[in-house]
C-alpha positions in Angstrom: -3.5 -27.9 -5.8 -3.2 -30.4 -8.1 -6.0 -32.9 -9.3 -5.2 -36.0 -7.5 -5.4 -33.5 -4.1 -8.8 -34.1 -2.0 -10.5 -31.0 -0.6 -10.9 -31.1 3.4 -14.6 -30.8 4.3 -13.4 -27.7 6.3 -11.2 -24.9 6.1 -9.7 -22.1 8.7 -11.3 -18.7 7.9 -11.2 -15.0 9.3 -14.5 -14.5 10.8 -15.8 -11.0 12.2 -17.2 -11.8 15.3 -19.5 -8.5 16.0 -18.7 -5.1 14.6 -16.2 -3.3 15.8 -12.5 -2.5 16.0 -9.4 -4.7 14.6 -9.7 -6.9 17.5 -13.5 -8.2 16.4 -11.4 -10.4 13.5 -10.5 -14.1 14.9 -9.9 -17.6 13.1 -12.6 -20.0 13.2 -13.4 -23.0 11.4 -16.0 -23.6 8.3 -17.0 -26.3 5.7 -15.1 -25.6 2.3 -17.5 -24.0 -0.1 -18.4 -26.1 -3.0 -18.3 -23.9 -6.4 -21.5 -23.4 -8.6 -21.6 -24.0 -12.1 -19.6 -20.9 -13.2 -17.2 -20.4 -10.3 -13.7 -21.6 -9.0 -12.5 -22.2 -5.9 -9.3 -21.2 -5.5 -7.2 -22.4 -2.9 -5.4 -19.2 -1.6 -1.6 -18.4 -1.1 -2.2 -14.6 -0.3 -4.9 -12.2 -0.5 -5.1 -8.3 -0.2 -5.8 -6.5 2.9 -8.4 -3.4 1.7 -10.4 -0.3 3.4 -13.6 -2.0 2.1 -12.9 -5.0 4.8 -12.2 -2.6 7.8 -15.5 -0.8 7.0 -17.2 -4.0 6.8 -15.6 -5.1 10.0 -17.2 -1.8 11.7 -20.4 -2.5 10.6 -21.0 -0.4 7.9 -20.7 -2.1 4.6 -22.8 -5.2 4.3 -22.0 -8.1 1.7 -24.3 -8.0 -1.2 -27.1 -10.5 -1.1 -25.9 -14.3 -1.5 -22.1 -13.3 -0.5 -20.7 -15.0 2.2 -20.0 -12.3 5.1 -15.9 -13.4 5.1 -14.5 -10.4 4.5 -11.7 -10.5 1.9 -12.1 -9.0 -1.7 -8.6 -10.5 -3.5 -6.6 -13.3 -3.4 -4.3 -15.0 -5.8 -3.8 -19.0 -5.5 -4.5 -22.3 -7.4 -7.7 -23.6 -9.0 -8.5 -26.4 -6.9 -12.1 -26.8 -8.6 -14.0 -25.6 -10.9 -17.9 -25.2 -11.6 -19.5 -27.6 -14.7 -19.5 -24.6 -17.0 -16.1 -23.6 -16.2 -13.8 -24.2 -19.6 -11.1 -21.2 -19.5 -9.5 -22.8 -16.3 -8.3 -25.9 -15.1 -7.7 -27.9 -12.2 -3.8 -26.7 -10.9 -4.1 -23.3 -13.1 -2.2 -20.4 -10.8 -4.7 -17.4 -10.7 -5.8 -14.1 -9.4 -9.6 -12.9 -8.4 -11.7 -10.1 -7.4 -13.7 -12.0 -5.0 -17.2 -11.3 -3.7 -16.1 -11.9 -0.1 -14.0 -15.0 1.2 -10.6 -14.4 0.4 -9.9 -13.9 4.4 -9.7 -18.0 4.3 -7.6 -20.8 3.1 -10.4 -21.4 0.1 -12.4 -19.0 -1.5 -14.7 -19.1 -4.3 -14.9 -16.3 -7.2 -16.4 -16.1 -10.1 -14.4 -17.3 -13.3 -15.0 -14.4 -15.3 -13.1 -12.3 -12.1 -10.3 -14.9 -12.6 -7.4 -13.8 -14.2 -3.7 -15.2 -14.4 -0.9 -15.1 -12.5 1.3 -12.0 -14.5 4.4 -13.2 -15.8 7.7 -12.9 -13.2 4.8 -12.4 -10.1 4.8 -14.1 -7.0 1.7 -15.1 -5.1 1.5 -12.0 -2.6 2.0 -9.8 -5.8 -0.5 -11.5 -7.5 -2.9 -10.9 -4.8 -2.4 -7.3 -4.7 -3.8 -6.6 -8.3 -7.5 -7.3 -8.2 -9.1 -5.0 -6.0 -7.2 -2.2 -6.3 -6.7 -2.3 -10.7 -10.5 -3.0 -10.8 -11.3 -0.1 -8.9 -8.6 1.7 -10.7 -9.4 0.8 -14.0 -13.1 1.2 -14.0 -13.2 5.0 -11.9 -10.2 6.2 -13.5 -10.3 5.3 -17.2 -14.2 4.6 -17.6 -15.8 6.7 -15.6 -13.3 9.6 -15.0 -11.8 9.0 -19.0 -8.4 9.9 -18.1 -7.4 10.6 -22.0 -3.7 11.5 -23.3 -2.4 14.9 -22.0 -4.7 15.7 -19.6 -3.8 16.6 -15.5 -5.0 14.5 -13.1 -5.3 14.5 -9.3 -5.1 11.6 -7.0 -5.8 11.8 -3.1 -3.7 9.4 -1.2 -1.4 8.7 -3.6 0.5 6.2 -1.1 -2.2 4.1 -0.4 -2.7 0.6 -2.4 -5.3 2.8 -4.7 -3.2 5.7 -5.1 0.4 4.1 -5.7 -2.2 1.9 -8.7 -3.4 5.0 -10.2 -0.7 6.8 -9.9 1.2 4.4 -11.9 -1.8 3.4 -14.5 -2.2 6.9 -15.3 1.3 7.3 -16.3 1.8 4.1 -18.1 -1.7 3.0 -19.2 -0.5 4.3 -23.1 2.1 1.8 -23.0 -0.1 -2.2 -23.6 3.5 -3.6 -23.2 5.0 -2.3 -26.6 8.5 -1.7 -25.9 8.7 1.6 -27.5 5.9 2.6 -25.7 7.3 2.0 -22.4 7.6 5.0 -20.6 4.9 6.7 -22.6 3.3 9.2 -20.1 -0.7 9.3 -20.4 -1.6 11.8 -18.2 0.7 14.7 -15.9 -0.2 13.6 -12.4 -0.7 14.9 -9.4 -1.3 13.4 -5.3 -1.5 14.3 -2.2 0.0 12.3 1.0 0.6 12.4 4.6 4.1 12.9 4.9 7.8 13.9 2.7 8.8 10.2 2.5 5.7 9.1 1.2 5.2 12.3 -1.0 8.9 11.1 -2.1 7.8 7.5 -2.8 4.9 8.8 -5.0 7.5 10.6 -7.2 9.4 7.8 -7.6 6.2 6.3 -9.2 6.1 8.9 -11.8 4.0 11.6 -9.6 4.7 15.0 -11.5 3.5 16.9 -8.2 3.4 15.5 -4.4 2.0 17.7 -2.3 2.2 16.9 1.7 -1.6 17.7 2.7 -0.4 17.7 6.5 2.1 21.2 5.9 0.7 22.5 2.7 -2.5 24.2 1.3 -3.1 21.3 -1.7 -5.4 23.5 -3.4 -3.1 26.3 -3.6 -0.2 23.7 -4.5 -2.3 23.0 -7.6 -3.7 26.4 -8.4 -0.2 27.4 -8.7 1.0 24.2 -10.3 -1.5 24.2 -13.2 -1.0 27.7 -13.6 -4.4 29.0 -12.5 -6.3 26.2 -15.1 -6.8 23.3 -12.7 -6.5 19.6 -13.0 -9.2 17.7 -15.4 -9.6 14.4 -13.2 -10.2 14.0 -10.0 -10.1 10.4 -8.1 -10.8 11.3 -4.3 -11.6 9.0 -1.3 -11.9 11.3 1.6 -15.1 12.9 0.0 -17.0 15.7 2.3 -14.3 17.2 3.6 -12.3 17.7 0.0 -15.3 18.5 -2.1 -15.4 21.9 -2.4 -11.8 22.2 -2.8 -11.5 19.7 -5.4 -14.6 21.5 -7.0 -12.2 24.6 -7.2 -9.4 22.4 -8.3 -11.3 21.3 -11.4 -10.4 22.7 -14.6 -12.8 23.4 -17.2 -15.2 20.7 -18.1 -13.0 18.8 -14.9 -14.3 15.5 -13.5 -14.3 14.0 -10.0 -15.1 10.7 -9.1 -15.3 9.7 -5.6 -14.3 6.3 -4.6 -14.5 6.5 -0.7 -15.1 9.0 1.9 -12.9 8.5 5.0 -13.8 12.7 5.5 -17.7 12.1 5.7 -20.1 11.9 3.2 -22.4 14.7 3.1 -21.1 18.3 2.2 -22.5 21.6 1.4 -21.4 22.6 -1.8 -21.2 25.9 -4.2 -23.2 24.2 -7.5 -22.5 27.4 -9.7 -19.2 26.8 -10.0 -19.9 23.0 -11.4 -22.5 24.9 -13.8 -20.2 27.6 -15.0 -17.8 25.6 -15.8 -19.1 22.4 -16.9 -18.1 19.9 -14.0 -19.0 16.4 -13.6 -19.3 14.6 -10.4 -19.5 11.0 -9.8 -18.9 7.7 -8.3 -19.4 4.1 -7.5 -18.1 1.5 -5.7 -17.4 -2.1 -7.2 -18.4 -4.9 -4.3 -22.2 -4.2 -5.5 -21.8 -4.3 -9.4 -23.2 -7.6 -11.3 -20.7 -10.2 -12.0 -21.1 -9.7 -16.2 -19.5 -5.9 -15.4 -17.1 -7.4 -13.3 -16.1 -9.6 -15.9 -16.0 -6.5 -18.3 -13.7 -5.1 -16.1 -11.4 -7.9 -15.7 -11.4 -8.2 -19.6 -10.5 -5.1 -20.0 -7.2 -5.1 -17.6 -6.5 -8.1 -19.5 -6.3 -6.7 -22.8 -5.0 -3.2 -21.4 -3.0 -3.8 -18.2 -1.9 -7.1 -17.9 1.1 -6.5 -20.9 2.6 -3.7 -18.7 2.5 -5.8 -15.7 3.9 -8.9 -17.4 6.5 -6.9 -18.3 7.1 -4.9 -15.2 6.0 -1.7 -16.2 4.0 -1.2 -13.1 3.4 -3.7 -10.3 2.1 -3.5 -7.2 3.2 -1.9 -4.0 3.6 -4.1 -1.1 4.2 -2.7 2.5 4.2 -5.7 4.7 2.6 -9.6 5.0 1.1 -11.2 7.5 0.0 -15.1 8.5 -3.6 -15.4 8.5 -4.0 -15.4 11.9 -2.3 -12.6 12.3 -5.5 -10.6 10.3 -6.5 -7.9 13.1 -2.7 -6.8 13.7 -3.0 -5.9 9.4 -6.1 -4.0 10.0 -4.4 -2.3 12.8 -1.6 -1.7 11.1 -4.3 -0.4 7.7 -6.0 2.3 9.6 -2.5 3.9 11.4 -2.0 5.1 7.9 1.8 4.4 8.2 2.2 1.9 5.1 3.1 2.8 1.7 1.0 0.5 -0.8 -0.6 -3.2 0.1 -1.4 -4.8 3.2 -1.2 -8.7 2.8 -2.2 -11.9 4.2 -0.3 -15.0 3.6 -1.4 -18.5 3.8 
């Protein structure tokens, strides 16, 4: 908005009404948040419909203490005011943000180190489709999981918005926007998906291997694939019912990191294989973190990822849009599993 704009005193937001299904998500109406000293609220154009909202919608993933319980963890918009100790923005600035919660509304407040620009050639709803899922990618993938040069790596639901991200990171993460670096492959890579056409789609990404999980054996896929050694990352979100198959999956001195677990979250597992061959399991998630290692994050993609999307090396996937209003209908739409990439709300 621009600085001779006044805010309204209140704002239309996506509240959940109770736990429950899709249908639990309805507009209502709430006072504009005023930002603290080191925060920006942005007023939104689009923000990114994620599996962390529809878990939070059931019930089971609370916001962290002070967070406002909007659900909404992206959005990309314009700086309509900024906190007293806010310098690296101004009034008008277009930006994207990893929110805290909020970006289901027509304001939302993040943090300014979780700010970032608007990469160059992006419209709004791409813009919006960044944070969440590059954060996540980013951090699991290339800090945790340390994805290095040459090594095979394996990721689960390679359609989804995290999957179509990692999939393309991993191949292109080498490149920081040098030209001759373009199509510099960082890693051979591997996913699984639900059907041919998205297996299809996640080749067209750069996927070496797409293995439909639905009429193949994926573990025997990749046995066969790697030649018997195994795949030396990891990056699952189904959890329980994958671990001991991705266990056997691992290569020597392998990795997994688990990001979600849509197949449980408690398994029984064989530990001497992890010892014998020097496995590593981990995970995290990012809602919960503090804001400075948010803001490391978000630094990071900025130095790293932010050249290869400004020059369209990768960009984000987007399936479909929809109004605000129009919220439930994208959860729906989330959990049929039928898109390919981002789910998006428009304002």
């Amino acid at each position: 908005m621009s600085p001779s704009e006044t805010l309204p005193q209140t704002m239309t937001v996506i509240e959940i009404s109770e736990p429950g299904g899709p249908e639990v998500l309805i507009p209502a109406q709430r006072p504009t948040p005023t930002p603290g000293a080191r925060d920006i609220l942005i007023k939104v154009s689009a923000a990114g419909v994620n599996r962390p909202d529809a878990i939070q919608r059931a019930g089971n993933y609370p916001p962290p203490p002070g967070a406002t319980d909007l659900p909404g963890l992206e959005v990309a918009g314009t700086v309509a005011t900024i906190g007293a100790d806010v310098s690296e923005f101004s009034i008008g600035d277009e930006v994207c943000a990893l929110t805290p919660g909020g970006g289901y509304a027509e304001y939302c407040l993040a943090p300014a180190g979780h700010c970032l620009p608007i990469p160059s050639g992006f419209t709004m709803v791409q813009a919006a489709g960044v944070p969440e899922t590059y954060f996540t990618v980013w951090h699991n993938v290339f800090h945790r999981g340390a994805l290095a040069k040459g090594e095979t790596f394996l990721v689960h639901g390679g359609s989804s918005g995290i999957g179509t991200t990692a999939i393309q990171l991993a191949k292109n993460a080498g490149a920081q926007g040098s030209p001759e670096l373009a199509f510099f492959a960082t890693a051979r890579v591997i996913t699984t998906a639900g059907s041919d056409e998205k297996c299809q789609f996640c080749e067209t990404l750069g996927a070496d291997k797409a293995i439909n999980y639905r009429t193949e054996d994926w573990a025997a896929v990749i046995r066969e694939f790697t030649e018997k050694k195994g795949v030396d990352l990891i990056l699952d979100m189904v959890g329980a019912r994958y671990m001991q198959k991705n266990i056997n999956s691992l290569a020597m001195d392998g990795r997994i990191v688990v990001i979600g677990f849509l197949g449980g979250s408690k398994a029984e597992i064989d530990f001497s294989r992890v010892m014998v061959r020097r496995q590593t399991i981990t995970g995290s998630t990012l809602r919960p973190q503090s804001d400075s290692a948010k803001s490391e994050i978000a630094a990071a993609l900025k130095a790293n990822v932010w050249p290869i999307l400004d020059n369209g090396t990768v960009k984000p996937i987007i399936h479909q849009t929809f109004p605000l209003n129009k919220a439930a209908d994208a959860h729906a739409l989330m959990e049929s599993s039928e898109h390919i990439g981002k789910i998006m709300l428009v304002l």
